[in-house]
N, C-alpha and C positions, 0 to 999 in steps of 0.2 A: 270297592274291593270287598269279597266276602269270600268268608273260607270255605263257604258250598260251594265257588267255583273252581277248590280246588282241583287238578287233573295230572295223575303221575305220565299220559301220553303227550300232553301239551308241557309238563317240564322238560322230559325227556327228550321232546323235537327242540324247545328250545337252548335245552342245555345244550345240546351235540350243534346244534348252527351257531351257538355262540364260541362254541370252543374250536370249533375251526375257522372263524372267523378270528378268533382272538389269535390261535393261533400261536401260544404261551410256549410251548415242547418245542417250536421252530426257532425261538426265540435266546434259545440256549446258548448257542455261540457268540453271539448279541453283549448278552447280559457277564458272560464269563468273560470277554476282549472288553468290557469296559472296566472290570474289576480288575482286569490285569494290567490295565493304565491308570491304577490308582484311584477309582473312583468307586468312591462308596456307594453301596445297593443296600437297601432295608426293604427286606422282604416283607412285612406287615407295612407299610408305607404303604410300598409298589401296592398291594393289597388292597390296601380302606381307601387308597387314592384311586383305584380303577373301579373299585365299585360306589365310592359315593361318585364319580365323575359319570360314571352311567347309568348309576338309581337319578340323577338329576337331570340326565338327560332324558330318560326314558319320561319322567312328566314332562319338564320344561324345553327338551329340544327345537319342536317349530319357533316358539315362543323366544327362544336364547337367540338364533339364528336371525330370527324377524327383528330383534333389540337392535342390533349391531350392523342390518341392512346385510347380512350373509346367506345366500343359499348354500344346501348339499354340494353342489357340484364345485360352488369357491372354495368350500372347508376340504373337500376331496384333493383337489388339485394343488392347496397347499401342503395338505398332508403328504401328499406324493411326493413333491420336493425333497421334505426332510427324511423321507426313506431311500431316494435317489440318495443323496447326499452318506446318509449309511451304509450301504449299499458299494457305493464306489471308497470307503473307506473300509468295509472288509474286501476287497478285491484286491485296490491296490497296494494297502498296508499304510494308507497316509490318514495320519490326522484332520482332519477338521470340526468335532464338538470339542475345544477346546477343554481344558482343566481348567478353568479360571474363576470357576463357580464354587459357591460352599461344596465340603465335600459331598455331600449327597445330593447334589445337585439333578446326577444322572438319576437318583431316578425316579421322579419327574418328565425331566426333557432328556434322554428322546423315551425311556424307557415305556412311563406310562403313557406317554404322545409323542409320538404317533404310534408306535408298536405296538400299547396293548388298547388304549383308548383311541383309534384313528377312527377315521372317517367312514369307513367299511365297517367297524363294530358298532359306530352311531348312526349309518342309513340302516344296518341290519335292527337297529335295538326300536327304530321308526316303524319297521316294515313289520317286528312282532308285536307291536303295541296292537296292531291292526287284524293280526289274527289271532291272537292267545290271551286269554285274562291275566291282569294284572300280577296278580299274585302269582302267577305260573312264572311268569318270568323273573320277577324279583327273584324265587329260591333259585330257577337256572341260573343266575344273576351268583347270585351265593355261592351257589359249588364251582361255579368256572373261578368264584374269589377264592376260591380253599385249593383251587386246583392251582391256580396264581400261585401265591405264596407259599406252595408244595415246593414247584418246582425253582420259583427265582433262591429258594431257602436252601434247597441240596443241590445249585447248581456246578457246583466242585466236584460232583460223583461223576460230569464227563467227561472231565479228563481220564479220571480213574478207568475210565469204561471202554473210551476212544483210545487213550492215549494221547500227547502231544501231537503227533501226528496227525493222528485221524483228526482231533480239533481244528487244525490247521484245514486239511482239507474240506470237512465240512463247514467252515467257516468262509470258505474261496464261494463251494456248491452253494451256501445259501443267501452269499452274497448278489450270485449270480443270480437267485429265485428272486431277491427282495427288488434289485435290478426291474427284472420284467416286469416284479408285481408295480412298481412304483411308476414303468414306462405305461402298463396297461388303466390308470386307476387314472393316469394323467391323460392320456390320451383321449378316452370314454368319456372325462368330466368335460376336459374341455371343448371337443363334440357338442355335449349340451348347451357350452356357453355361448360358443358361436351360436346356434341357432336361436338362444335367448337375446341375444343381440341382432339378430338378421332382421 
């Protein structure tokens, strides 16, 4: 890694594919229904947690994967689960991540996995290693974490903004998105798995 390979067009392709992959601003109704069930969120956590969990992926990914006998397509498929599982509790309005965890429990599980560290920001952080230097992506790395902690920190301003309502309804709308994303991300992995077993 050397800072002559610095390049403001390789941060900038990588920042903006990391940030809609992460996906943080969609994430808002998510993050404000867990806080309104009592569970604490630490915005610098969620933070230094999603970026050292993917500055360590970004070296050690193949390597982590191969440890543990896991492909992309297994890590995919279970992460898809736990956003199903999200997904059908913004919809139907039922529980199932439990409160029985330290209070900050949430966030960790699901907040920083699978929501902002999942399986689509760890193929995507694979697929940059491959075309962008090092260092280009650590800093896009960096500001999608400053963008992070921006937004999990003033995430109270959508009520203000929305209203209860609008909350309400955008929380049904992105339940429904997270829904598809979680049937599309299951369906494609496991596609691959089958034919790695055929």
């Amino acid at each position: 890694m050397s800072f002559s390979e610095l390049s403001l067009q390789e941060i900038a392709s990588a920042f903006m594919v990391l940030f809609a992959v992460i996906d943080i601003t969609g994430a808002e109704p998510i993050i404000y229904d867990l806080q309104k069930n009592g569970k604490k969120i630490s915005a610098l956590k969620v933070a230094l947690a999603s970026f050292a969990l993917l500055l360590g992926f970004l070296y050690a990914g193949d390597m982590l994967l191969e440890l543990f006998s896991v492909d992309i397509s297994s890590f995919a498929v279970a992460g898809s689960l736990v956003i199903f599982l999200l997904a059908v509790e913004m919809i139907f309005g039922i529980l199932i991540f439990k409160n029985d965890g330290p209070k900050d429990a949430a966030t960790i599980i699901p907040l920083v996995f699978p929501l902002i560290v999942g399986a689509g920001t760890l193929t995507t952080i694979l697929s940059l290693r491959a075309e962008f230097h090092t260092i280009n992506i650590i800093i896009a790395l960096l500001l999608n974490t400053i963008v992070v902690y921006l937004v999990v920190k003033n995430v109270h301003i959508i009520e203000k903004v929305f209203g209860k309502g609008g909350v309400y309804i955008l929380r049904k709308f992105l339940g429904i998105i997270l829904l598809a994303i979680s049937v599309k991300l299951f369906t494609s992995n496991l596609t691959s798995l089958i034919e790695i077993f055929q």
